[in-house]
N, C-alpha and C positions, 0 to 999 in steps of 0.2 A: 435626402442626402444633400450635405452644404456644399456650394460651390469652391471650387479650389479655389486659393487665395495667390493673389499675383501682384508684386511690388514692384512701379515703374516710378526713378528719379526722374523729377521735370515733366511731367505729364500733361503741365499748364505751356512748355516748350514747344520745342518744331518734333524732334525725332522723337523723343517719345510721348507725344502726344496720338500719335499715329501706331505706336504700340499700343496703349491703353486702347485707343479705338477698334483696332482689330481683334483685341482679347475681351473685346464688350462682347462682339460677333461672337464669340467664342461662348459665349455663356461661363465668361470667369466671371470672378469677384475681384476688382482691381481696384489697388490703394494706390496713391501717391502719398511720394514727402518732396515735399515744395515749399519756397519761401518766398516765390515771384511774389512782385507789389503788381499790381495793377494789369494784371492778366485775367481773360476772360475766362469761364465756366464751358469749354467745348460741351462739357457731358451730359449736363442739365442736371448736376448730383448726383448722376450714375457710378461718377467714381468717390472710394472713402480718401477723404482730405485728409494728410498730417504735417506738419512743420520738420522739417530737415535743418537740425541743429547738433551740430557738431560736437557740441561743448558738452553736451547731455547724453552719455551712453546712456545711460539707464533708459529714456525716454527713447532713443533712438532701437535699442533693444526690441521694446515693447512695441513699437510700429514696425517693427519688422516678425514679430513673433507668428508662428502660425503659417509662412509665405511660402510657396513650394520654388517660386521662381523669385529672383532678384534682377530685374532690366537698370543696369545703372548706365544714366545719360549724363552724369552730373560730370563738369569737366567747366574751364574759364578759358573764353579766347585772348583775354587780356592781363598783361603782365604788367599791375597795375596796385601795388598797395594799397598808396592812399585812398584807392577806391573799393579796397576787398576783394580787390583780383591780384592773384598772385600765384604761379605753376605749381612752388614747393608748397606753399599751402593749402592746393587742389591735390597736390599729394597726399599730403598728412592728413588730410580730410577723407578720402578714397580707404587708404589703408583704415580711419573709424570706421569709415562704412562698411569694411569686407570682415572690421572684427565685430561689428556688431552682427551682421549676420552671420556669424559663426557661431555667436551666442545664441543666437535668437531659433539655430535650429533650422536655417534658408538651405534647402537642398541645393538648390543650384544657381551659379550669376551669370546674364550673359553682360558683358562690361561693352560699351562701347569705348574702341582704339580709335585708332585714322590710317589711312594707306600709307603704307611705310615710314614706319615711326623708326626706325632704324639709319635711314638714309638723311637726317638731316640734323647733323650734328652745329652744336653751338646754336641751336635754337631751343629755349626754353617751356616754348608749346611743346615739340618732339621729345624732348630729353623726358619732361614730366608724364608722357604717355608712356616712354618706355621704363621708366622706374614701376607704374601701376600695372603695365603688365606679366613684369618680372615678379612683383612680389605676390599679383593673384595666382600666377601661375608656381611659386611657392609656398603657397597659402593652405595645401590640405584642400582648398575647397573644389567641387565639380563645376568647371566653367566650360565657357564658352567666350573667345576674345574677336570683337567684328572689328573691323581695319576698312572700314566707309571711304570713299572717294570723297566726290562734292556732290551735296544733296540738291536735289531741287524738288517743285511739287509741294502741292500741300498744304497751300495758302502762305505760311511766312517765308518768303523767298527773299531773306535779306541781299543775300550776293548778286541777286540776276534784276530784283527792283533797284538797287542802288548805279549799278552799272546803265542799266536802261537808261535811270535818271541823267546819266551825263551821257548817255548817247543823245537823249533827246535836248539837251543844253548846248553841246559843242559840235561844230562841225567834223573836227577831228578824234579820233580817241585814240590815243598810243598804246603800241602794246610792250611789252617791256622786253627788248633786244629785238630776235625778229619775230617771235611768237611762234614760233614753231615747237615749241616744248607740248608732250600731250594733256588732255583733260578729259576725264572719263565722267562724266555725269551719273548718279544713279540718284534713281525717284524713292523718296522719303516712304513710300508705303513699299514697296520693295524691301527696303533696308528691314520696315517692321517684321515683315512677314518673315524673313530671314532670321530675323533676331528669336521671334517667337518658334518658329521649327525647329533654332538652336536649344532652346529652351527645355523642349522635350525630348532632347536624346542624353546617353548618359556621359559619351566617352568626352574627354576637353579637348576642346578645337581653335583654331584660331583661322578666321574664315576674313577673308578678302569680299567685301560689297560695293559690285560697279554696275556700273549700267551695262548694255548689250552696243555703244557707241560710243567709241575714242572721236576727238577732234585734236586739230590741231588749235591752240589757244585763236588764235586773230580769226580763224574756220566758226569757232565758236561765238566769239564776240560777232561776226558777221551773220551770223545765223539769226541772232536777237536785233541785229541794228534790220534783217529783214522783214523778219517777225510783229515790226513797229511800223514796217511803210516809211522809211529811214534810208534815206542813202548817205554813209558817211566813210570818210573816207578811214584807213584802219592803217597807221602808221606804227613802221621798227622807230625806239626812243631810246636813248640807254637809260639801265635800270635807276642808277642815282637821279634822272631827270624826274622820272615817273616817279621815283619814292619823296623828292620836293616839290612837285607839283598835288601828290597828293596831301603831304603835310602842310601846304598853304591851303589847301580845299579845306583840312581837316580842322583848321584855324576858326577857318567863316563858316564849316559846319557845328563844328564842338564834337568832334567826331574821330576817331582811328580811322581814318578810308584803306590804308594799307598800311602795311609793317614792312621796313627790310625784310625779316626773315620770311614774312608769307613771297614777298617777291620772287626770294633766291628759292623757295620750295619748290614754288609756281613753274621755276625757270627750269628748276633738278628733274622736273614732270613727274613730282610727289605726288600729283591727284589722279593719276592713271595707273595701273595693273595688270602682269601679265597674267594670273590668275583666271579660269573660265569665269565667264558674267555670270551671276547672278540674278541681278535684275532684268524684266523683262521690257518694264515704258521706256519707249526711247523718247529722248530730249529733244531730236530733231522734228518728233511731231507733235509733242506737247507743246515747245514754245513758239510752233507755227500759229497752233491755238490758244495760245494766252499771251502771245510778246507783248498786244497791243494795249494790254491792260497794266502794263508795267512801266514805270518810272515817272509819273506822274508828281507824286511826290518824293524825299528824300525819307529815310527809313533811319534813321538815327539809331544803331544797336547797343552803342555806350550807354545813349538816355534811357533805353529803355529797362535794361538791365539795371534793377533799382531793385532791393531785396530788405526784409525786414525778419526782424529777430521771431523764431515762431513761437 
């Protein structure tokens, strides 16, 4: 008997690389379509490679044919043309992808959202979430919609090695107004695991993924600056100070370090939910146990994000 066939976007990524690893456990057959450049082979060829190209239904059909499950991770943090980042055109690209599995015969998608994609209007990352989940969820198809917090866990910890890195640089680190807005962390295999048990039911859900620990933001940031053997001091800034202070960083990195709009999300306490948790790691003992390994160097997410035609 052939193994069931299970299709994960980004697989060579953070969140769904941690799907595909736990549906290996599973005794599936997991494909990716991916177009990362220079990403490493978690799987050692355990998983079927294809090119995710847009442009090519036909081609995009036929790497989805046969798949019982669709994991889609595919999403842009950056609103960004000239570099092929761009929200409406992570739209229009999402919609190819829900009608190509429609053709292709995909029983079911679980799409990954973000925690309240509704609450944060005039933002272009939110707005483009909640157009994809209005149209899957008019789509005819059987899904499932996850609405993730902030990840952590799991080796690529861009947000918590970046932040490290300027704890361990400045004596001070500001937090933006007083920090007191919430931040609910949940663990990147969590979220998989989640993803994957939505996978197997049949009814469409739209499911909230936190961790089992709210912080208060500066709680947070002090937790990792302890974590490092770090005593720093954790200052209120206002927000325009923070968003030019991180645009001159972002100058001498070649880098996005922050967005207004992730600011004002940050500040709305878009990353936390009243929703029951989910996830079960908590954040306050894993980065007891890994803080100290973090910020060493600087983690450049634009440079890396480098993509080729498949």
């Amino acid at each position: 008997m052939s193994k069931p066939l299970h299709v994960v976007t980004g697989a060579f990524g953070y969140s769904g690389r941690w799907i595909a690893h736990h549906l290996l456990k599973q005794d599936v057959h997991v494909r990716t379509l991916t177009n990362a450049v220079g990403r490493d082979d978690p799987f050692d060829g355990k998983v079927e490679v294809h090119g995710l190209d847009f442009s090519d239904m036909d081609r995009l059909v036929a790497s989805l044919q046969g798949a019982e499950v669709l994991y889609n991770t595919y999403w842009v943090r950056y609103n960004k043309r000239q570099k092929s980042f761009a929200h409406d055109a992570a739209v229009e690209n999402t919609r190819i992808l829900f009608e190509a599995a429609r053709l292709a015969g995909v029983k079911r998608i679980v799409h990954f959202s973000v925690a309240n994609p509704t609450k944060a209007p005039n933002w272009t990352y939110f707005e483009g979430k909640v157009q994809v989940e209005k149209m899957l969820e008019a789509s005819g198809h059987s899904y499932s919609i996850l609405r993730p917090t902030v990840l952590f866990g799991g080796g690529r910890n861009v947000l918590i090695n970046n932040i490290a890195w300027m704890l361990r640089r400045f004596p001070i680190f500001g937090v933006f107004g007083f920090g007191n807005y919430p931040i609910q962390p949940v663990h990147v295999e969590d979220v998989a695991e989640v993803a994957i048990a939505q996978g197997k039911v049949a009814e469409n859900t739209v499911v909230d993924v936190t961790g089992p620990e709210t912080f208060r933001y500066k709680e947070y940031i002090g937790l990792m600056s302890k974590s490092m053997g770090l005593r720093r001091m954790i200052l209120p800034i206002p927000p325009i100070m923070g968003w030019m202070v991180g645009r001159m960083l972002g100058v001498v990195l070649q880098d996005d370090v922050i967005t207004r709009a992730e600011i004002k999300g940050l500040r709305q306490g878009l990353m936390a939910s009243d929703a029951p948790a989910l996830g079960e790691r908590r954040f306050s003992e894993w980065i007891a146990e890994h803080g100290a390994s973090f910020g060493k160097r600087y983690q450049n997410d634009l440079k890396e994000r480098k993509y080729r035609k498949p």
